[in-house]
C-alpha atoms as a printed R data frame, in Angstrom:
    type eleno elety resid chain resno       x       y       z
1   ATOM     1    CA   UNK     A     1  18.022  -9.179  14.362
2   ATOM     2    CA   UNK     A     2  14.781  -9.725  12.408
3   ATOM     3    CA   UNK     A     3  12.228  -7.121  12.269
4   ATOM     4    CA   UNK     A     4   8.853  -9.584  13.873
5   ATOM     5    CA   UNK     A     5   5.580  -7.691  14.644
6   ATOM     6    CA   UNK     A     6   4.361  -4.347  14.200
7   ATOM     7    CA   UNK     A     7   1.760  -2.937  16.518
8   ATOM     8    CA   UNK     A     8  -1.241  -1.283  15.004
9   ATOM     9    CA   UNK     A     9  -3.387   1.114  16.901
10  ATOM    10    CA   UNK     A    10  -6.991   0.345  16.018
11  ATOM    11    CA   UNK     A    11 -10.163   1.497  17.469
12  ATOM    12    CA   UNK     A    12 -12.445  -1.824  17.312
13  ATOM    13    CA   UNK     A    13 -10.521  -4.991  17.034
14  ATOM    14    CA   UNK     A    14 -13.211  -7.068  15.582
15  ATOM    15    CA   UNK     A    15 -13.860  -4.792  12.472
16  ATOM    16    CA   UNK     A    16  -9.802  -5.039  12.090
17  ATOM    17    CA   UNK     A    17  -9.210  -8.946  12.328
18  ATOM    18    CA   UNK     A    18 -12.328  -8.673   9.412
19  ATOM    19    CA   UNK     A    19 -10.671  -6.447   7.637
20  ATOM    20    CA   UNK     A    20  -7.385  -8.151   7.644
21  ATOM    21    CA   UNK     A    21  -8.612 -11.657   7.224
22  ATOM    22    CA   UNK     A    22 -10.451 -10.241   4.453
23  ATOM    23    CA   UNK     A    23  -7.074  -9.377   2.796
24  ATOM    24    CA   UNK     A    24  -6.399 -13.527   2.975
25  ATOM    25    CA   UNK     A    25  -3.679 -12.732   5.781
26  ATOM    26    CA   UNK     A    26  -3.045 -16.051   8.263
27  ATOM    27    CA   UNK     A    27  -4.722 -15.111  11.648
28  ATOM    28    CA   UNK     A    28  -1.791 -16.456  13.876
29  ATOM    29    CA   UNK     A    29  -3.495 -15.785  17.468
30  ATOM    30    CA   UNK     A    30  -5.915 -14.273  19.243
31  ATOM    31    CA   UNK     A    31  -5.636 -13.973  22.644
32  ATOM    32    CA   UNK     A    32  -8.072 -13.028  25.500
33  ATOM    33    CA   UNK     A    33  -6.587 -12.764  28.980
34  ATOM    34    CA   UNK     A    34  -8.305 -12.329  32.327
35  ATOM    35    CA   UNK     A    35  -7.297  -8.490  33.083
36  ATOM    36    CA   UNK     A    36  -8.899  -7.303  29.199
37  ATOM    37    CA   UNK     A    37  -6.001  -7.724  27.356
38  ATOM    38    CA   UNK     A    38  -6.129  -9.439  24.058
39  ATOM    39    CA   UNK     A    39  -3.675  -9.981  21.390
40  ATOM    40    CA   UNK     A    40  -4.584 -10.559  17.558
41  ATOM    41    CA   UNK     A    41  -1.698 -11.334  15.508
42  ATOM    42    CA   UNK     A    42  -1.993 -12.185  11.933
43  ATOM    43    CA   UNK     A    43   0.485 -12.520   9.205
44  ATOM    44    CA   UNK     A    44   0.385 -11.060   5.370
45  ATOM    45    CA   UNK     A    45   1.138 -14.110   3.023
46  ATOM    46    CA   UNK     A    46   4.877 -14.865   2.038
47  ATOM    47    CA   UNK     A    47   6.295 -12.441   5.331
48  ATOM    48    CA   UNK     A    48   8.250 -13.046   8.154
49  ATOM    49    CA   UNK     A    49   6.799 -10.168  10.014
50  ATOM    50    CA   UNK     A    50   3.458 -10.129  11.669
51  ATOM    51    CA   UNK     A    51   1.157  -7.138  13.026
52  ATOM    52    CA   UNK     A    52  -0.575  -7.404  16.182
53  ATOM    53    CA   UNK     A    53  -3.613  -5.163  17.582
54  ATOM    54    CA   UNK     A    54  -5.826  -5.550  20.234
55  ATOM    55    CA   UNK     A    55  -7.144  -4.123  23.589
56  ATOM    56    CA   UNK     A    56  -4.800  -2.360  26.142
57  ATOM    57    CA   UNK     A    57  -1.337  -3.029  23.885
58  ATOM    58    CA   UNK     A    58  -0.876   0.629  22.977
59  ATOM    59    CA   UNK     A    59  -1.531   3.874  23.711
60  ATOM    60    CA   UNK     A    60  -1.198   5.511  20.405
61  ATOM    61    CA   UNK     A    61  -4.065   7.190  18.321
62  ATOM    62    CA   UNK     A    62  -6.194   4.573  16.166
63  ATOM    63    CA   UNK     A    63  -4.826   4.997  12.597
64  ATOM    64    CA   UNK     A    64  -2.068   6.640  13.296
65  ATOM    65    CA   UNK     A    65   0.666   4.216  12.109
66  ATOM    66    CA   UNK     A    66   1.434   5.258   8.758
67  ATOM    67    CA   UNK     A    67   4.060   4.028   5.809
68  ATOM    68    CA   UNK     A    68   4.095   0.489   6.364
69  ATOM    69    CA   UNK     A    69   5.523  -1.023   3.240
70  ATOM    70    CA   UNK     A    70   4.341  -4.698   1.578
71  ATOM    71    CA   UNK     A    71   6.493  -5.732  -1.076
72  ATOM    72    CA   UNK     A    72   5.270  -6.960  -3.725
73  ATOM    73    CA   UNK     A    73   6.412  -8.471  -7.384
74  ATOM    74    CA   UNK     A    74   3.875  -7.098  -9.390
75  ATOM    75    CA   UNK     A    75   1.774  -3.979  -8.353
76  ATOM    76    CA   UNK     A    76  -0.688  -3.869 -10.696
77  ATOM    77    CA   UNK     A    77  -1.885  -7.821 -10.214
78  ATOM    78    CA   UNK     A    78  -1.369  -7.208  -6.087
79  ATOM    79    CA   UNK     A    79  -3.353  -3.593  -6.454
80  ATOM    80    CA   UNK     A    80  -6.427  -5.140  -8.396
81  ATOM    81    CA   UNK     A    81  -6.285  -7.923  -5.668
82  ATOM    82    CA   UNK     A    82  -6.691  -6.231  -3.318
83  ATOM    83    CA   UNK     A    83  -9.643  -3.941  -5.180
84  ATOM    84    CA   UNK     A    84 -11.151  -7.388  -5.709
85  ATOM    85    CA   UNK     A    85 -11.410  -7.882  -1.769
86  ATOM    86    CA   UNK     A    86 -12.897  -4.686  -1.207
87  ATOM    87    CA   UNK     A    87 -10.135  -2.409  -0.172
88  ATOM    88    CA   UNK     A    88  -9.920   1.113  -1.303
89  ATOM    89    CA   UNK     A    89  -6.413   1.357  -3.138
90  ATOM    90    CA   UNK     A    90  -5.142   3.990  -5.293
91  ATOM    91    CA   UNK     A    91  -3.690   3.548  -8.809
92  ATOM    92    CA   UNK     A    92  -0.186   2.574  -9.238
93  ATOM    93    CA   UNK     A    93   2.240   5.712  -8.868
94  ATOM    94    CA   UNK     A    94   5.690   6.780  -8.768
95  ATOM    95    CA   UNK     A    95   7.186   9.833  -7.230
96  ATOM    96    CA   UNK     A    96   8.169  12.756  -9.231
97  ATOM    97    CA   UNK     A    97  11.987  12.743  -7.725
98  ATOM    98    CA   UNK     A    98  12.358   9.066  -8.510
99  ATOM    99    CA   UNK     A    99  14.035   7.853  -5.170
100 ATOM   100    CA   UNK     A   100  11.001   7.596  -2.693
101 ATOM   101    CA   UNK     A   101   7.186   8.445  -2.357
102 ATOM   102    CA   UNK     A   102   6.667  11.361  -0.042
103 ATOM   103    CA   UNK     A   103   4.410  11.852   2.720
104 ATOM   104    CA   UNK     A   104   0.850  12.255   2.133
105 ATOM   105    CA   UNK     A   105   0.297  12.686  -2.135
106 ATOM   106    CA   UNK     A   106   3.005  15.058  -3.011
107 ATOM   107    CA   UNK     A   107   5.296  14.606  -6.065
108 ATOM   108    CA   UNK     A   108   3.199  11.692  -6.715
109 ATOM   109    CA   UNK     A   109   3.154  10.794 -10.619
110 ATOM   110    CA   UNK     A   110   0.345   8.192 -12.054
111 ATOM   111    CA   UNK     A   111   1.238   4.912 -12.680
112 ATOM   112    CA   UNK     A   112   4.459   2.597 -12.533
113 ATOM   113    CA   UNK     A   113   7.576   3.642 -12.635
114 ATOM   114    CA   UNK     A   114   8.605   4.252 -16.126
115 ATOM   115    CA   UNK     A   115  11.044   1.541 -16.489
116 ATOM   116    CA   UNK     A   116   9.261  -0.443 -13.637
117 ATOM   117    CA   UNK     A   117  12.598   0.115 -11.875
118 ATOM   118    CA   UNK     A   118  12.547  -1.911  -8.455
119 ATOM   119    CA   UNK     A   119  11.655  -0.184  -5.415
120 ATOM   120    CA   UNK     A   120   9.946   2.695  -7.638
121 ATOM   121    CA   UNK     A   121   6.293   1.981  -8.174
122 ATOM   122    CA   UNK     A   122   3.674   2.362  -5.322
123 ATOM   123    CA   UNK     A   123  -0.081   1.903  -4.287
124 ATOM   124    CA   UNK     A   124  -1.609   3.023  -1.050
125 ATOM   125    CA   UNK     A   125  -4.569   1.788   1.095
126 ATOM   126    CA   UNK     A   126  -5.528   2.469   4.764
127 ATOM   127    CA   UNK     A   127  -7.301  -0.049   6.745
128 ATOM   128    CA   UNK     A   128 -10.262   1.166   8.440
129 ATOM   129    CA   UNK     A   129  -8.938   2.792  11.051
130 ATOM   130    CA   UNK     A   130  -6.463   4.827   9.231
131 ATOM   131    CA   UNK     A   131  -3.449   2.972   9.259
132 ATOM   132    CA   UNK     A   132  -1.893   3.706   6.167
133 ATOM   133    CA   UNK     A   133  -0.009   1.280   3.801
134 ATOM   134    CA   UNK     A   134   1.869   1.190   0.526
135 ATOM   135    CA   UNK     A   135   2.478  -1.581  -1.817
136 ATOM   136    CA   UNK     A   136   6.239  -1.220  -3.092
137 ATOM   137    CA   UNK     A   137   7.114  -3.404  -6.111
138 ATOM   138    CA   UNK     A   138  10.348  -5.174  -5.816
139 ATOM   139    CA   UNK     A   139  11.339  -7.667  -8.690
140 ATOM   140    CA   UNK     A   140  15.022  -8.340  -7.988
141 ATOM   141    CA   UNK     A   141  15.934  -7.114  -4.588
142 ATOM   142    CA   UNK     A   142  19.102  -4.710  -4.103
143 ATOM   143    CA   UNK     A   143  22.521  -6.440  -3.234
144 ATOM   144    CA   UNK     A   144  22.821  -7.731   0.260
145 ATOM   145    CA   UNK     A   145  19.266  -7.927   1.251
């Protein structure tokens, strides 16, 4: 099984296909039908998984996906690209306990990890709904993924 789309819940589609597009992510589809559904699917570069939003495909809150992870090799280049496009990102951090970041800002430490150990150093942006992300910088990925 491969993990393919996440659903986002946003409030105004338009302002998140900007927003997203804006990031330099392939739009994929979008999809207008006759009863007021429409699909907008669009892809970060270099993933296999998509996220789709639109009107009538969910019933959750606007913002209220959080912790959705994009891995990245280098998270102070990917952080300041994303600054460059706009998007409000914090600094690089790492959490106090050293295995995970927790929810919200506790035990979080500024900047990288100290030995920029893989799956240790973080960033974290919300889209303008809410939705809340994390950059997590992966070099060399653990054994058997």
């Amino acid at each position: 099984m491969k993990l393919e789309v996440v659903v986002l819940p946003v409030a105004d589609v338009d302002r998140a296909k900007a927003f997203y597009t804006g990031l330099g992510w392939r739009l994929d589809a979008d999809f207008p039908a006759p009863d007021g559904l429409r699909v907008v699917q669009l892809t970060p570069p270099g993933s296999e998984a998509s996220i789709i939003f639109g009107d009538r495909l969910t019933t959750a809150a606007p913002g209220s996906a959080q912790g959705l992870h994009l891995v990245v090799k280098d998270i102070e280049k990917a952080r300041a690209e994303l600054a460059e496009r706009g998007v409000d990102v914090s600094e690089p951090f790492h959490d106090a306990g050293g295995v995970f970041h927790h929810a919200g800002t506790e035990g979080r430490v500024p900047g990288p990890h100290p030995a920029r150990g893989d799956y240790g150093s973080f960033a974290a942006f919300s889209d303008p709904d809410g939705n809340g992300w994390f950059l997590q910088e992966v070099r060399v990925r653990a054994p058997g993924r």
